[in-house]
Every structure is written in C-alpha cells, then in structure tokens.
Backbone as a ProteinNet text record, in pm:
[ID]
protein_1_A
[PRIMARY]
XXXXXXXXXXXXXXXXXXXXXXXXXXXXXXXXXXXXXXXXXXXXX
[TERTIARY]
-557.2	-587	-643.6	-761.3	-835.6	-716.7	-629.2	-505.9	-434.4	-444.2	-280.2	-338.4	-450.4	-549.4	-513.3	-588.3	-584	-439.7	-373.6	-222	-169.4	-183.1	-173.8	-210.4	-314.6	-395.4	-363.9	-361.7	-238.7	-111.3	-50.3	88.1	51.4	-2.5	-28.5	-105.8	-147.4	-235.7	-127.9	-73.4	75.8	184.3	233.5	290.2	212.2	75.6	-4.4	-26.6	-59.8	-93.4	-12.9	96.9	228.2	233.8	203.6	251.7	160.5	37.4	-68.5	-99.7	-16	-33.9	63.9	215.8	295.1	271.7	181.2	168	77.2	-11.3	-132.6	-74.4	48.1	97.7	197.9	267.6	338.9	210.8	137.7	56.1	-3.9	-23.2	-105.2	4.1	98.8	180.8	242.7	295.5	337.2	189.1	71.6	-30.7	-33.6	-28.6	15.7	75.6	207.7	284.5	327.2	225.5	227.6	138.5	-1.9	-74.2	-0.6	108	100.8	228.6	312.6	407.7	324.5	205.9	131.5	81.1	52.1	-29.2	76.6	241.6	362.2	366.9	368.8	391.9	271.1	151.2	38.2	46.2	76.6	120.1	210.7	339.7	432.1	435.9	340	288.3	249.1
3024.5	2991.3	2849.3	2797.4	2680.4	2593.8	2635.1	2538	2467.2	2619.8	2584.1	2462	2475.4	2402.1	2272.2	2237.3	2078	2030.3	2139.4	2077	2029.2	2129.5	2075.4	1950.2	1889.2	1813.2	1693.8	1736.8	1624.4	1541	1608.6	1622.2	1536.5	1570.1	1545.4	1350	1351.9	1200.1	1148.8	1136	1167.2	1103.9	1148.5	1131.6	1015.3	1043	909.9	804.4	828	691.9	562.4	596.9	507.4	486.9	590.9	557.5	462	486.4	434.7	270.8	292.1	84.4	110.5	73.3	-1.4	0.3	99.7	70.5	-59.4	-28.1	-149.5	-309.3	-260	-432	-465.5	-413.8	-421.8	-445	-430.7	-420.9	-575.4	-635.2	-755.2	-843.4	-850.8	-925.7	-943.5	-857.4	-866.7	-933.2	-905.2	-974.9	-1107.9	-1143.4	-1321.2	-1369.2	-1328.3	-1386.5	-1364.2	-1288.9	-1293.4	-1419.5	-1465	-1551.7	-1690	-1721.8	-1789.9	-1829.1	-1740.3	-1795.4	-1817.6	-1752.9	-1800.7	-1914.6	-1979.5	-2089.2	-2231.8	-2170.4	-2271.7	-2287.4	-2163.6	-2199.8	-2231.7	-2254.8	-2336.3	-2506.9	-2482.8	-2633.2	-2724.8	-2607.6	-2667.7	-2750.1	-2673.2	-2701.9	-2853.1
-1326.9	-1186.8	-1175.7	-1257.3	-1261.5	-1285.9	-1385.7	-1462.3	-1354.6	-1304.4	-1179.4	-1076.9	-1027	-933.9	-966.7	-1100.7	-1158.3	-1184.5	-1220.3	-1222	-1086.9	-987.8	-873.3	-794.2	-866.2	-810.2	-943.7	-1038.5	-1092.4	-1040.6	-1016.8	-965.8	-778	-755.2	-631.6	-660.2	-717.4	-752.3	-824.4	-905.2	-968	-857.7	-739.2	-663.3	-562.9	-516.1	-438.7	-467	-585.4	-648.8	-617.4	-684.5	-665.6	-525.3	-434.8	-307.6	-210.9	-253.3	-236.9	-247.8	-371.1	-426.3	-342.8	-355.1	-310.4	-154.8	-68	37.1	119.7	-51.3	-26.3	-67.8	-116.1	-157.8	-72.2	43.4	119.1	259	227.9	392.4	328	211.1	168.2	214.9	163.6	164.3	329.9	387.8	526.7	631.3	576.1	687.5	600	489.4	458.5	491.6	520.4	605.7	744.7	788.2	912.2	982.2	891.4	891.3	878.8	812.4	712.6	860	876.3	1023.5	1161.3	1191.5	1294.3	1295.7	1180.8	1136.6	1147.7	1152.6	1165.9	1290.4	1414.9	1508.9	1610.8	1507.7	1646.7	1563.5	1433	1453.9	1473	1518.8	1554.4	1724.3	1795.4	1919.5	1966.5
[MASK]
+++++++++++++++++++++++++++++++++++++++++++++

C-alpha cells in the first residue's frame, strides 16, 4: 500500500518535473523577448 503511494508519487514528479522546467524556460525566454521587442519599438519612435 505505502509502495504503491510513493510509486505513485514517483511517477507523477517523474512526469512534472520535465513539464515544469520546460514550462519555466519557455515563459523566461518568451518575456525576454517580449522585453527585448518593446524596447525596439519605443526606440524606434
């Protein structure tokens, strides 16, 4: 029963993890360059 629990909860961190970074490196990257094009068009002004 305890087994099944932590396996579960393996498996589950297992699966987030991964999902977790690549969400956090897709959200870094898209607000840099979201900065990084705002910053073109006030000095393009």
């Amino acid at each position: 029963m305890v087994t099944d629990l932590l396996l579960a909860l393996l498996a589950m961190a297992a699966l987030f993890v991964p999902l977790g970074f690549a969400w956090w490196v897709l959200s870094r990257t898209a607000r840099r360059h979201h900065q990084r094009s705002r910053g073109k068009d006030e000095s393009a002004r």
